[in-house]
Every structure is written in structure tokens, then in C-alpha cells.
C-alpha positions as CSV (number, residue, x, y, z in Angstrom):
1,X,-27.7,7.5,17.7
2,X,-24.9,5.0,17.3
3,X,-26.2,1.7,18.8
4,X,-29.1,3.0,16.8
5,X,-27.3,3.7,13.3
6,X,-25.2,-0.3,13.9
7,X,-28.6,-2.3,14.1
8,X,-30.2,-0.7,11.2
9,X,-26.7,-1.0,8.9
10,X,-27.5,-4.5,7.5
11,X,-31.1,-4.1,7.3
12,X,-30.4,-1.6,5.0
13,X,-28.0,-3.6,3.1
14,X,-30.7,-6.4,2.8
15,X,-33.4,-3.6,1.5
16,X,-30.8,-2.6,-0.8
17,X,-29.7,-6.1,-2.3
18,X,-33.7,-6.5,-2.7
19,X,-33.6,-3.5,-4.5
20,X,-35.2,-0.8,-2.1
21,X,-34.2,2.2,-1.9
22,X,-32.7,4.6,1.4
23,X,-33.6,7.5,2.7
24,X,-31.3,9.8,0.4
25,X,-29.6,11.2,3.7
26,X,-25.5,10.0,4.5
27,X,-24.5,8.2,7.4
28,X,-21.9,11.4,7.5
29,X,-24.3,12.7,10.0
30,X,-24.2,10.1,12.4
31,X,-20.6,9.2,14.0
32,X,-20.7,6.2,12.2
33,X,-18.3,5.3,8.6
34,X,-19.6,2.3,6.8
35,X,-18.0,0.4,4.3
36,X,-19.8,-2.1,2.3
37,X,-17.4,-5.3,1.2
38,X,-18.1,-7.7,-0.8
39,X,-17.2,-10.7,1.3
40,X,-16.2,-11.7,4.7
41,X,-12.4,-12.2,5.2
42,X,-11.2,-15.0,7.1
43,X,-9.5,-13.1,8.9
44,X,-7.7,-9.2,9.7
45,X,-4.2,-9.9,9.4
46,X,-3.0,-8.5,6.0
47,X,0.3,-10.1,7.5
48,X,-0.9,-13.9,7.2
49,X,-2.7,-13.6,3.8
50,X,-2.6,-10.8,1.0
51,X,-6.0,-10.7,0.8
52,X,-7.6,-7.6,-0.5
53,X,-10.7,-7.7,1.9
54,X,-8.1,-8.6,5.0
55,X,-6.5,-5.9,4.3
56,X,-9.2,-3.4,3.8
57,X,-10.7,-4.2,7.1
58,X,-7.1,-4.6,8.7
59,X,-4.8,-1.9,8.1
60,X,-7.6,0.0,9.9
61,X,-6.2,-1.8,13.2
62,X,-2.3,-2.7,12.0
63,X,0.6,-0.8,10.7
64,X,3.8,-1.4,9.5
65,X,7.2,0.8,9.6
66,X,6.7,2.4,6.7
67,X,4.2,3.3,4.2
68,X,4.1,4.5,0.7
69,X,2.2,7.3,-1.2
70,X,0.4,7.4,-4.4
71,X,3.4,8.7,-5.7
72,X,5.0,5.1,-4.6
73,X,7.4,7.2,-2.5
74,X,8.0,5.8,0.6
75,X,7.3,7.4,4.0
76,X,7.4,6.8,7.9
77,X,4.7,5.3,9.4
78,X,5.9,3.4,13.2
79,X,9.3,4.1,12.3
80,X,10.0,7.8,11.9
81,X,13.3,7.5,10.3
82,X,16.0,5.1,9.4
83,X,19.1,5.9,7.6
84,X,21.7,3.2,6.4
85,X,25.4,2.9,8.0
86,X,26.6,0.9,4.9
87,X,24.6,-0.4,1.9
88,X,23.3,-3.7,3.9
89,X,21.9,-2.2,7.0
90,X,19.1,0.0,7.7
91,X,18.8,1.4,11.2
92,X,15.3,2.3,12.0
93,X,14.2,4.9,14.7
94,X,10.5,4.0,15.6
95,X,7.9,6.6,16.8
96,X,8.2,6.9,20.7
97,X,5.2,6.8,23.2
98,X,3.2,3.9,20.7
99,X,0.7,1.4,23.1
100,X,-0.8,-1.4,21.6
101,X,-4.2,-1.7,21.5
102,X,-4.7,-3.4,25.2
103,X,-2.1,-0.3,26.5
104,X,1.4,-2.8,26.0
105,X,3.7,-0.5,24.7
106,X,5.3,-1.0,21.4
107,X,9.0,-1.8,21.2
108,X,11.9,-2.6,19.0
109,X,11.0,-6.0,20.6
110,X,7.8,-6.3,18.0
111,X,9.7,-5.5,15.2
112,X,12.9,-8.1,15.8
113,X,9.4,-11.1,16.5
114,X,7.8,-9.7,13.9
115,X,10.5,-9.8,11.2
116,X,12.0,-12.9,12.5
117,X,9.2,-14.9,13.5
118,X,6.2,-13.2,11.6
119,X,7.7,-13.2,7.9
120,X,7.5,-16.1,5.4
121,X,4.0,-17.3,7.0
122,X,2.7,-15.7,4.3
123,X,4.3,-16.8,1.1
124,X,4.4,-13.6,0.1
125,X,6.9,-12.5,2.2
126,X,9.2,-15.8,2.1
127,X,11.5,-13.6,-0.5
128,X,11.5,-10.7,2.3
129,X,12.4,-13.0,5.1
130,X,15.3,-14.4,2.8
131,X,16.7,-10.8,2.0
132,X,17.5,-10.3,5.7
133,X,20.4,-11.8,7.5
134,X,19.8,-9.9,11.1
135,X,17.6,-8.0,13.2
136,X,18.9,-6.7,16.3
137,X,16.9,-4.1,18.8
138,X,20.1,-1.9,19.6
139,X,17.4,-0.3,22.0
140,X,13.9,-0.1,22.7
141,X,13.3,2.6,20.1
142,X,16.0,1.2,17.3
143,X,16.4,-1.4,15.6
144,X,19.4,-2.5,12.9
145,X,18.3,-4.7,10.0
146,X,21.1,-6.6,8.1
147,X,20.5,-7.7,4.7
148,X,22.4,-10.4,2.6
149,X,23.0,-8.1,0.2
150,X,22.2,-4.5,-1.0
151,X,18.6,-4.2,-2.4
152,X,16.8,-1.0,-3.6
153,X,13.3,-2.8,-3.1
154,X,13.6,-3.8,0.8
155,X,12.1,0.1,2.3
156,X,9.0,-0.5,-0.2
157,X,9.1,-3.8,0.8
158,X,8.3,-3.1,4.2
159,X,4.9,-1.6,3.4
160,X,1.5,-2.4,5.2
161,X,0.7,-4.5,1.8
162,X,3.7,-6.7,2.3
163,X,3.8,-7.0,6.0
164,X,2.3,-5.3,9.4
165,X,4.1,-5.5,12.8
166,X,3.0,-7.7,15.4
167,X,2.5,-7.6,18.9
168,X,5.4,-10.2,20.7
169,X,3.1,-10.6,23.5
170,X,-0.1,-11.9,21.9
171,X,1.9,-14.1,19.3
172,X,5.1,-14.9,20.9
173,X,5.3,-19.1,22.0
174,X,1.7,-19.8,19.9
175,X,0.7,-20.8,16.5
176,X,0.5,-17.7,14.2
177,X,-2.0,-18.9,12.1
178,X,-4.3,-20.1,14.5
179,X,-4.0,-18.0,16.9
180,X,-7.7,-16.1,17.8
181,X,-6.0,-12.7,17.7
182,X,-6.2,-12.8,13.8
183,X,-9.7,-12.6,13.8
184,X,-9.9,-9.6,16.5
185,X,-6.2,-8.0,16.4
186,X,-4.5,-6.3,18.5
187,X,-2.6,-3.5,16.7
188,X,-1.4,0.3,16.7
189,X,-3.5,2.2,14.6
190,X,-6.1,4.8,14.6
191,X,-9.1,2.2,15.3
192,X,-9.5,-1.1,17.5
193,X,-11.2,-4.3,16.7
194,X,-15.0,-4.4,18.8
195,X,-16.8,-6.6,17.6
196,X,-17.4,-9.4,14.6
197,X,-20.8,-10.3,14.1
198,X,-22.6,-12.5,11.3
199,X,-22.0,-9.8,8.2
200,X,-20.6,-7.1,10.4
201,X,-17.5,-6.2,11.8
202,X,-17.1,-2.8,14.0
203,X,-14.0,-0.7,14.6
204,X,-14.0,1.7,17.4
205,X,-11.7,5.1,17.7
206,X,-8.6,4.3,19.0
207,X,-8.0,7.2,21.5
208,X,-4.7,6.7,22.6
209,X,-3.4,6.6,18.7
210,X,0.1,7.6,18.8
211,X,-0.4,10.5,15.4
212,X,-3.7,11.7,17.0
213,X,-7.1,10.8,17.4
214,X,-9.8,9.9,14.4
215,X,-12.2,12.2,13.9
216,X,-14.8,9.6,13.2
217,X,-15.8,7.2,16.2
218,X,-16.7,4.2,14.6
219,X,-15.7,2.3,11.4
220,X,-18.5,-0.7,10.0
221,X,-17.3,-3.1,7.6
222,X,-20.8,-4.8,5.7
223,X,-21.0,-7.7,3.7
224,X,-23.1,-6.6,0.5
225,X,-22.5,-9.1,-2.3
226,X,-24.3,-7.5,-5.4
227,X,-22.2,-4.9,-6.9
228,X,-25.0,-3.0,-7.9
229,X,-26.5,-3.5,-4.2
230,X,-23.7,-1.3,-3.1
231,X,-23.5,1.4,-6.0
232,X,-27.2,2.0,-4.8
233,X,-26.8,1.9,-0.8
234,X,-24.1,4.7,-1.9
235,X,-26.4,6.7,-3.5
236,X,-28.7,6.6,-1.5
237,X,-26.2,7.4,1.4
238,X,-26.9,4.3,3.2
239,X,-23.5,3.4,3.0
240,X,-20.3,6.0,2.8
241,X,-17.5,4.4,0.9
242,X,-16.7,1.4,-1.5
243,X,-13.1,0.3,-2.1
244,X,-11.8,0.4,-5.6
245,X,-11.5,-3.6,-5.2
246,X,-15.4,-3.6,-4.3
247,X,-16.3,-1.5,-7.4
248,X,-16.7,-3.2,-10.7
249,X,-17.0,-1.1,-13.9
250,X,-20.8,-2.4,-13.7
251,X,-21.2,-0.8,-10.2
252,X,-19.1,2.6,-11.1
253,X,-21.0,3.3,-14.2
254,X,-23.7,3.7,-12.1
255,X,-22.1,6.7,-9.7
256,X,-20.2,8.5,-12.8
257,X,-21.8,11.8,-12.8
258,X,-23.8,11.7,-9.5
259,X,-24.1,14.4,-7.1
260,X,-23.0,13.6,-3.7
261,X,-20.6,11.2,-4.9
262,X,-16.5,11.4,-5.3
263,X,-14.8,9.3,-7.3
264,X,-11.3,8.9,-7.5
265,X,-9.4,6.8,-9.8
266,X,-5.2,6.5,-10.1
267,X,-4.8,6.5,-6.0
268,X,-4.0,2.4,-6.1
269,X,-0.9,1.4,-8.2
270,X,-2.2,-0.2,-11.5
271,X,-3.4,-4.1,-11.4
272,X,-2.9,-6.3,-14.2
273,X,-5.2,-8.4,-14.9
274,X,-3.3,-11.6,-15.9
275,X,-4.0,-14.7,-17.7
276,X,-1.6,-17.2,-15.9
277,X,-0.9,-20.9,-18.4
278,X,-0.1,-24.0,-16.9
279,X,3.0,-25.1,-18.0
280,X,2.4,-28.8,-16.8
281,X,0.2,-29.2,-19.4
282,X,2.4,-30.5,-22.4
283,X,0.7,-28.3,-24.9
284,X,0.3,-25.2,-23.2
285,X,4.6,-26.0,-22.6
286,X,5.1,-24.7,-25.9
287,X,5.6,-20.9,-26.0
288,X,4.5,-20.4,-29.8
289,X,0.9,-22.1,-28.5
290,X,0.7,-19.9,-25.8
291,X,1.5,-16.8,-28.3
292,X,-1.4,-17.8,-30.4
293,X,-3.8,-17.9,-27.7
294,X,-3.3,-14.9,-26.3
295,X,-2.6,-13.7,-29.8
296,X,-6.3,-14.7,-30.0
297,X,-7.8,-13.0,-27.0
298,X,-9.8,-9.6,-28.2
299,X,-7.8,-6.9,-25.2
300,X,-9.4,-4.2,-26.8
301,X,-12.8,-5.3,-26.9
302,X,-12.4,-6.2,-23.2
303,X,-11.2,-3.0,-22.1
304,X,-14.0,-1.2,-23.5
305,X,-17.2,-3.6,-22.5
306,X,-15.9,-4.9,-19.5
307,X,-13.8,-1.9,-17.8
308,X,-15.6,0.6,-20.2
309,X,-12.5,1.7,-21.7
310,X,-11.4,3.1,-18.3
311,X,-8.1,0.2,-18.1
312,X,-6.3,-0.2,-21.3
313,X,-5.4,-3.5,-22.7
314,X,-1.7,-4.6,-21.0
315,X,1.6,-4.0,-22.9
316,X,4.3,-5.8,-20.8
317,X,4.8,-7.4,-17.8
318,X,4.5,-4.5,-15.9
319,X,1.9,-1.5,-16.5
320,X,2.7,1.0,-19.1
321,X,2.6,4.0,-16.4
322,X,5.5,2.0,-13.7
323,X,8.9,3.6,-13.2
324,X,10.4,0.1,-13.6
325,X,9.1,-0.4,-17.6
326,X,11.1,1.5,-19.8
327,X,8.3,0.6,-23.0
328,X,10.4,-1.7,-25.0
329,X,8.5,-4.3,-25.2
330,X,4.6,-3.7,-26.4
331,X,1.9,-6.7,-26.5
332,X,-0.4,-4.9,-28.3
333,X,2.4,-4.4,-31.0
334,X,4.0,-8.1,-30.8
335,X,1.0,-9.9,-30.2
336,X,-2.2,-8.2,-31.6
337,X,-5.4,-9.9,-31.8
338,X,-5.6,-11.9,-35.0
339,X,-7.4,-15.1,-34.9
340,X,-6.9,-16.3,-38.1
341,X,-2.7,-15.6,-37.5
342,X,-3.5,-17.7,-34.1
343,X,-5.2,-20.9,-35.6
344,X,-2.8,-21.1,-38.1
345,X,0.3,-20.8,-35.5
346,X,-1.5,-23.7,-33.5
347,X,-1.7,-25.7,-36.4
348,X,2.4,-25.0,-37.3
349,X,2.8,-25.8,-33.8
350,X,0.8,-30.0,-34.4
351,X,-2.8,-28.9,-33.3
352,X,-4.8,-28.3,-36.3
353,X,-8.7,-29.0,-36.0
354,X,-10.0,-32.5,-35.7
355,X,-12.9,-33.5,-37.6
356,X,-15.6,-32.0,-35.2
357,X,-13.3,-28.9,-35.5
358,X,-11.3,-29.1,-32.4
359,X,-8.0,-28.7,-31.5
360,X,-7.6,-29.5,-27.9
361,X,-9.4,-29.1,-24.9
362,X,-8.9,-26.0,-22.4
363,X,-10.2,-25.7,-18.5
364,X,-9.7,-21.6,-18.0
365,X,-10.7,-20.9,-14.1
366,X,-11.7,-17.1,-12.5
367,X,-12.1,-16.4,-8.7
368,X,-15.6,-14.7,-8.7
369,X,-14.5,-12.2,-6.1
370,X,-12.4,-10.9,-8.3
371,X,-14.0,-7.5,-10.5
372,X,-14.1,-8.0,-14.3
373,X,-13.1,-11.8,-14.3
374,X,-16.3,-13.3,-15.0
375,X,-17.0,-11.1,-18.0
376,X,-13.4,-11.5,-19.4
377,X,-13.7,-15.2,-18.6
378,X,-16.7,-15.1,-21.1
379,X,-15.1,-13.1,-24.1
380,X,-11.8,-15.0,-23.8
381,X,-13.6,-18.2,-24.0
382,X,-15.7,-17.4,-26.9
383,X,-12.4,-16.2,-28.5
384,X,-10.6,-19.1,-28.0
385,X,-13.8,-21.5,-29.2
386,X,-13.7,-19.3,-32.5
387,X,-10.1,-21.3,-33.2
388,X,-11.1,-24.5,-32.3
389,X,-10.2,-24.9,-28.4
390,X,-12.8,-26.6,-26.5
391,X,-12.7,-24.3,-23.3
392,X,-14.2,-25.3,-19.9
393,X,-15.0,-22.0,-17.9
394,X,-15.1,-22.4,-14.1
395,X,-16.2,-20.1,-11.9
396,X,-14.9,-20.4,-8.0
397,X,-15.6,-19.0,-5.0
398,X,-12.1,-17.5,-3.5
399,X,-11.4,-20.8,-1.5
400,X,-11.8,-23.2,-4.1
401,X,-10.2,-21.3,-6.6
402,X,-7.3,-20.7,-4.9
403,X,-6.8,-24.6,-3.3
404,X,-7.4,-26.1,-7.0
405,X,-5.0,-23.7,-8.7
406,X,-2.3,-23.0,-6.1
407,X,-2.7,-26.1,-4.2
408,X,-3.5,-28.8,-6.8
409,X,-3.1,-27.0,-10.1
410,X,-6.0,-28.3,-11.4
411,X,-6.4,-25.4,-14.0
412,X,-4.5,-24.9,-17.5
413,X,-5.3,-21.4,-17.5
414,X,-6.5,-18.8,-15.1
415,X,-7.1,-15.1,-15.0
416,X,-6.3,-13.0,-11.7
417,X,-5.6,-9.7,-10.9
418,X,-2.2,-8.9,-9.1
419,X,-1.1,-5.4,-7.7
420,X,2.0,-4.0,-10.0
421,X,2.9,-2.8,-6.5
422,X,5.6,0.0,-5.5
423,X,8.6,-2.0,-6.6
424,X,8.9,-5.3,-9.5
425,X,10.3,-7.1,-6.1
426,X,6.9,-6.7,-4.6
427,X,4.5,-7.6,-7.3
428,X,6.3,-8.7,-10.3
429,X,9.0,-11.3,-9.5
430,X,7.0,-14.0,-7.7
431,X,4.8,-15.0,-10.0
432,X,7.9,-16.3,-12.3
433,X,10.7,-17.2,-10.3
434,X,12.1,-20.8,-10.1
435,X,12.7,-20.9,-6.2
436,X,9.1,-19.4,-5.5
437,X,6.8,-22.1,-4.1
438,X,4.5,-23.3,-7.0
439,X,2.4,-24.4,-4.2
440,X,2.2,-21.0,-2.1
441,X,-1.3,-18.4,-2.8
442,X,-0.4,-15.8,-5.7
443,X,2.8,-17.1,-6.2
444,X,4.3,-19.0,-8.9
445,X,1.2,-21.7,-10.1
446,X,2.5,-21.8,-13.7
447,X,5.2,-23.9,-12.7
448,X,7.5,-21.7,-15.0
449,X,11.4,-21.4,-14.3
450,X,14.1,-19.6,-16.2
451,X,17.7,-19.3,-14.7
452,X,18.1,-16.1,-16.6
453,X,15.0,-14.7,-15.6
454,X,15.7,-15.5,-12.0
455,X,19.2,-13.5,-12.3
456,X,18.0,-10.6,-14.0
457,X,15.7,-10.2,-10.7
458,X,18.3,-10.5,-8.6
459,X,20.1,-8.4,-10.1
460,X,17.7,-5.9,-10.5
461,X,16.6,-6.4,-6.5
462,X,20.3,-6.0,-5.4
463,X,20.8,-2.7,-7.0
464,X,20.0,1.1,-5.4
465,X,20.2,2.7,-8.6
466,X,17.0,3.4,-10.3
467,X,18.3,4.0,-13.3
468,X,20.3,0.7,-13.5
469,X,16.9,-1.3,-12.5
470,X,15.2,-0.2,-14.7
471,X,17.4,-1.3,-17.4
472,X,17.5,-4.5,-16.0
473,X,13.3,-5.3,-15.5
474,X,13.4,-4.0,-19.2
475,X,15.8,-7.0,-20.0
476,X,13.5,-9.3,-17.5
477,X,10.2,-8.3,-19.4
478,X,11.7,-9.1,-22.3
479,X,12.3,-12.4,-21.6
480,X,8.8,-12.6,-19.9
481,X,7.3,-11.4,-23.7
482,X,9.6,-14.3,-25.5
483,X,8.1,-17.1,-23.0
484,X,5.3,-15.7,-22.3
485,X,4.0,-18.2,-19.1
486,X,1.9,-15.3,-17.8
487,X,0.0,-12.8,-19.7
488,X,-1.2,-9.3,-19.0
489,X,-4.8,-8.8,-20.5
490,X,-5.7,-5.3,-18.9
491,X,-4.1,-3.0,-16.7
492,X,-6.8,-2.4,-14.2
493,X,-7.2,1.6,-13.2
494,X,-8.6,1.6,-9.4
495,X,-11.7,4.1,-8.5
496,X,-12.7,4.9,-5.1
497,X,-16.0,5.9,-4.2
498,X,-16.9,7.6,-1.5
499,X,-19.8,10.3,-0.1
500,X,-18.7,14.2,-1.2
501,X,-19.8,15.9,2.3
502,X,-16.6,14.0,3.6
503,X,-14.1,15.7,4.9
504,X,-10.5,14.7,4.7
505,X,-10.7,12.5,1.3
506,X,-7.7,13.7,-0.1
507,X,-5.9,12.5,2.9
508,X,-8.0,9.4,3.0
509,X,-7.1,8.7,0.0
510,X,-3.5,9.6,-0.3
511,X,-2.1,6.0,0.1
512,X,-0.7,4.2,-3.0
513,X,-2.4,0.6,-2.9
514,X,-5.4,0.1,-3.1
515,X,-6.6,-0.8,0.2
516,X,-4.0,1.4,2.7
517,X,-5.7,4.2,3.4
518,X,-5.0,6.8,6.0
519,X,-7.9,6.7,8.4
520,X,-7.0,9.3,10.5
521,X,-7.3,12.2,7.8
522,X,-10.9,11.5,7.0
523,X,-13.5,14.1,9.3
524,X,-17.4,14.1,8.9
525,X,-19.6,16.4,7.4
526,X,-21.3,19.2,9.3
527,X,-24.8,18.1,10.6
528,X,-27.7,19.0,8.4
């Protein structure tokens, strides 16, 4: 049934693309999961690239030494404890008896290559990699990390989102990014890499999983562009889950209220959705200009017709619902929409209409992959046109977008959406800090710096006391609101869909970003 089940899968993607209907009957009776995606990933290796699609189709196949919960609590995942001898070190015990995926076992020796040698290919993790002075393997099941100083953000840090262990022996004396194991991996987890063809890509059970067995044998990853393609495979049970990433409010208003379908929405730690100014561009340099366009962007209207009032306008720099914002500082209260206060600010500020009733020209760039950006795109354009900037909308496929704003900042705004993440130090700080590369993918491509700012972050990352951190990212969004290089339009609320007659979604869905799940908890339906 399973050979039989794989050739029919993108068939019945292409029917449903076209419109066509299923049969009406899951895939939960076959032993076959398939996901649809909306694109293919250049890869699997969440470790090289914090892509939301590698990491969907990757953490399947790789793990890290920790993991967090919805909760944003942090728990053991390859190593099953750790305590800390003095505030700088953290001595981790890792989960005996581990193979890797072609039967090597796993060692202390993966994590020392990985954390030495794997971190910083990734911009992402550059600021991880800096935290850390030494790793030593004290033996093959512990491992002592020694930081440069104390940090209460380096366990979250450690998550599958941030980074995922390698295996020394596939990467060790080769180039990482090149090397052919990132497009078939070689990891720990509860499935194995099979197979990568055209559309498809196929995870098998991994038997010899160290926490048990999968109950489900196989794992299909399909390419199904259309949004609304894939809300109707679901229904029709031609597919069995879509990712909150893959599931635009377009697509879920489709499954609200359908029977044999479970949404769940709050698992993923918020998004904000942010509009990001280039601060190379000598007008958008001036803070009171960027004020009045943002001032002039209609949140609330977005919020309801784009995200259908299921994510609220943004209030700060970091989502309303985060232990790290305390609720001093409020956008909605500081900068609320008001057009005819913004026009008049850009003309205090030496920009008042020309005689064909511009101001000054705008280029305003979206990454199409991205749910909700073309839409806002549209409604922030027209808002800013109402005031007299001539805006440019592009619309870019993931690789373009991200070489001409990261790479050649060829933008002078752009909107994106960024995980708030378990911890500021993971999702907040790097898309403002001075010493961040302006150059690296999701980091800092306003060009932005502020001393202060950068201390407050350090400050904030080198403490263990909740309490005191989040006292200082109140005083860190605060200067974010004054300067305001980045903007947070909409804190996005994730929804996962998946088939009801499931088993195990809780436990699927227990992870706390939004594409870690826990693979091994889900178990399929009874036969019908």
C-alpha cells in the first residue's frame, strides 16, 4: 500500500492545484504522513540556514541538545541533563546508547565539531559561537561548555531553531556548505532521509531511534504552491497536515469549522511581522520620517482583512504576550494611524509635496513565500501613496529577495516575518546590533547601530535573572520605539492544521516554534 500511496501523493497534489477534488478518505489509513509545503528547500540542514521550510523537513532527521516547549521552557533532548559548576560553564550529560543514522554512534565528539566548527556558518549563530570560550569532551558522554561570560539566554539558545548537532564523521575535513550530506542528512532523530525526488522528499522510520520508535513509517514532504490547493487536499484528506508557516489566513479560513480538521493556534512563539527601513537612504535616516510612515500604515485594518483579526497590530519590539516585554512602550498608543498627522510630520521634516503631489520616491520589497506579505505589501503601499510617497512594490521569490536586500541592499523598505523566539538573544537582538553583519540573511540589513542599544543587549544577555532582563529589554525597546529602524506591523498567531483521526497531536504539537515538532508522539488512526 505504501509504494502505492508515494506514487499517487503528487498526482493528487496536481488534481488539487487544478482544483479537483479527493476521495474524502485520510491518508491516516495508510502508513504514510504527508505534509504539503509550499516550496522546495535548498537544503535540510536547519543548522546552515534558518529557513522555515529546512527546518520543517529537517528537524524530522536532526536534533539538538536541548529543546523547548510551548511554554518556552527548556527541556532535554540529546543531552539529558547539564548542570552548571560556576556561572560560565555548563556541563552536559548526553543521552547514552544514540547511533547516527548509518549506525556511527554519537559522542561528546559531535557536539565539541559541532559547536566549534559548525556554528557561525550560519549567521545566525555567529553571536552563539562568540558567547563560548571552550568546549571540551571530558568524556564520551560529557561535555563542558565555557562561556565568556554568564548569559541567561545560552540553554534556549541551544535549540533545534538555533542550531542541530552534527555528525564529525560526515563533515569533519570538508566544506560544510557544500557538502552533499545537507541535502540527504545524516542525523539522530525519529526519521531518516530516503529519498529526494522532483517535488517529493520521503522520510523513513528510524528504528533504532534512541526515545523509541515512530509510530508512523513514513513521513512525505510535497511541494503544493497554492495556499488554497492545500487547505483543499486537507479536506479532502489527501494530505494530513500543513505547518502554521504554510497556512495563510486565506487558506485557514477555509478549514475553520470543518469536521475532520484540528486546528491549533498559540503552539509557535509569536512572529512579528516587521517592516525593516533602510537607513542608507538619507531620508529614510531621519527617525521623525520614519515615525510618520509608519504613523501612516493602517495596523488595524491589516490585522483584520489580511490575518482576519486573528494577529493583533504590534505594540513593541517584542510581542505583547513575551516574558521579556514588560508593556511600557505601546505603538498603537505612540504611533497610531493618522495620515494627515504623518504628511504633515514629513513636511516639518523638508518633504512636503511637489507639484505632481509627491514627496519622494519609495522601493518597499516582500519575499512571496512569506504568508500575509503580499497583501500587507498592498495596503501599506496604498497608505503611503495617500501622503504623497511614490512607492515601488516588489514582489521576490525567497532567493532574490533575500540577495538584493541582505546582500546588496537594494530595498529602502521591506516587510518580513521574524520568530520572537524563546529568548530576545535569539530573535530580537540581531536585527539591530552594530557588530551584526549587515550583509548576513535575517540579520541586521537596516544598517542601524546604537552603542547604547548594543549595551543594553549585553547586558540583558549576560544576566540569569529574569527579573533583571526584563527590566533591561524594557529599556532596549524603548530605545528601539525612539529610533524606530524596524517596525512591528503585526504579531503573527501560528495555526496548525492537521487531520482529527490523528493520534498523538498534542504531543505533536507540544514544541514551542513553529516548525519543531515532536515526531515521535504522533500515532495513526484506527483503520476504517
Amino acid at each position: 500500500m505504501r509504494s502505492a500511496r508515494l506514487r499517487m501523493i503528487a498526482v493528487v497534489l496536481c488534481l488539487a492545484l487544478a482544483g479537483c477534488g479527493g476521495a474524502g478518505t485520510s491518508s491516516a489509513q495508510d502508513d504514510v504522513f504527508v505534509v504539503a509545503i509550499t516550496k522546495q528547500p535548498p537544503h535540510l540542514m536547519r543548522m546552515f540556514l534558518g529557513d522555515a521550510t529546512v527546518g520543517l523537513v529537517g528537524l524530522a532527521i536532526s536534533e539538538s541538545l536541548v529543546t523547548v516547549n510551548r511554554e518556552n521552557e527548556v527541556e532535554p533532548q540529546l543531552a539529558k541533563s547539564w548542570e552548571q559548576p560556576d556561572d560560565k560553564t555548563y556541563r552536559f550529560h548526553l543521552v547514552p546508547q544514540v547511533t547516527w543514522h548509518d549506525g556511527k554512534p554519537f559522542t561528546s565528539a559531535d557536539v565539541v565539531y559541532s559547536l566549534t566548527e559548525g556554528l557561525g556558518v550560519n549567521p545566525s549563530t555567529a553571536s552563539l559561537k562568540a558567547m563560548i570560550d571552550s568546549v571540551k569532551a571530558v568524556d564520551d558522554l560529557t561535555v563542558d561548555v565555557v562561556l565568556k561570560n554568564p548569559s541567561g539566554a545560552f540553554l534556549a539558545m541551544l535549540n533545534p531553531m538555533s542550531i542541530t548537532i552534527l555528525p564529525k564523521h560526515v563533515y569533519e575535513g570538508t566544506d560544510l556548505m557544500s557538502n552533499p550530506a545537507n541535502r540527504a542528512p545524516v542525523g539522530t532523530g525519529p526519521y531518516k532521509f530516503q529519498s529526494w525526488e522532483g517535488n517529493q522528499i520521503t522520510l523513513v522510520r528510524n528504528d533504532a531511534y534512541w526515545d523509541g520508535k515512530a509510530a508512523i513509517p513514513t513521513v512525505v514532504f510535497s511541494v503544493s504552491a497554492d495556499p488554497n490547493a492545500r487547505a483543499l487536499a486537507l479536506k479532502n484528506g489527501d494530505i494530513d497536515y500543513i505547518n502554521s508557516f504554510d497556512l495563510p489566513y486565506e487558506a485557514l479560513r477555509q478549514l475553520q469549522n470543518t469536521d475532520g480538521i484540528t486546528l491549533d493556534t498559540g503552539r509557535a512563539s509569536t512572529s512579528m511581522q516587521q517592516l525593516q527601513f533602510n537607513m542608507r537612504n538619507p531620508v529614510l535616516a531621519k527617525p521623525e520620517v520614519r515615525k510618520a510612515l509608519f504613523s501612516a500604515i493602517d495596523r488595524k485594518f491589516i490585522s483584520q482583512t489580511v490575518f482576519g483579526g486573528l494577529s493583533p497590530a504590534g505594540t513593541a519590539a517584542l510581542p505583547a504576550d513575551h516574558w521579556a516585554n514588560s508593556g511600557e512602550v505601546d505603538y498603537m498608543q505612540e504611533f497610531p494611524f493618522d495620515p494627515v498627522k504623518a504628511g504633515a510630520a514629513l513636511d516639518a521634516a523638508g518633504y512636503p509635496k511637489d507639484a505632481s503631489g509627491k514627496r519622494f520616491p519609495m522601493t518597499l520589497r516582500f519575499d512571496t513565500g512569506i504568508p500575509g506579505s503580499e497583501r500587507t505589501a498592498e495596503v501599506m503601499a496604498d497608505n503611503w501613496r495617500s501622503i504623497g510617497v511614490d512607492v515601488t512594490v516588489m514582489a521576490d521569490e525567497r532567493e532574490v529577495f533575500t540577495d538584493a536586500v541582505y546582500a546588496k541592499h537594494k530595498f529602502d523598505a521591506f516587510i518580513i516575518n521574524i520568530a520572537a523566539g524563546a529568548d530576545p538573544a535569539i530573535g530580537l537582538y540581531r536585527r539591530y546590533t552594530c557588530d551584526n553583519g549587515q550583509n548576513a540573511v535575517f540579520g541586521n540589513a537596516s544598517g542601524y547601530c546604537n552603542k547604547a542599544l548594543d549595551e543594553l543587549f549585553a547586558q540583558a544577555n549576560a544576566s540569569n535573572d529574569r527579573a533583571e532582563r526584563t527590566s533591561l529589554y524594557a529599556k532596549a525597546q524603548r530605545v528601539i520605539a525612539d529610533d524606530l529602524p524596524v517596525a512591528t506591523t503585526i504579531q503573527v498567531q501560528y495555526t496548525d492544521a492537521i487531520r482529527t483521526e490523528f493520534g498523538g497531536k498534542e504531543g505533536f504539537l507540544s514544541r514551542g516554534e513553529v516548525v519543531m515538532l515532536d515526531w515521535n508522539a504522533l500515532t495513526p488512526a484506527a483503520a476504517k
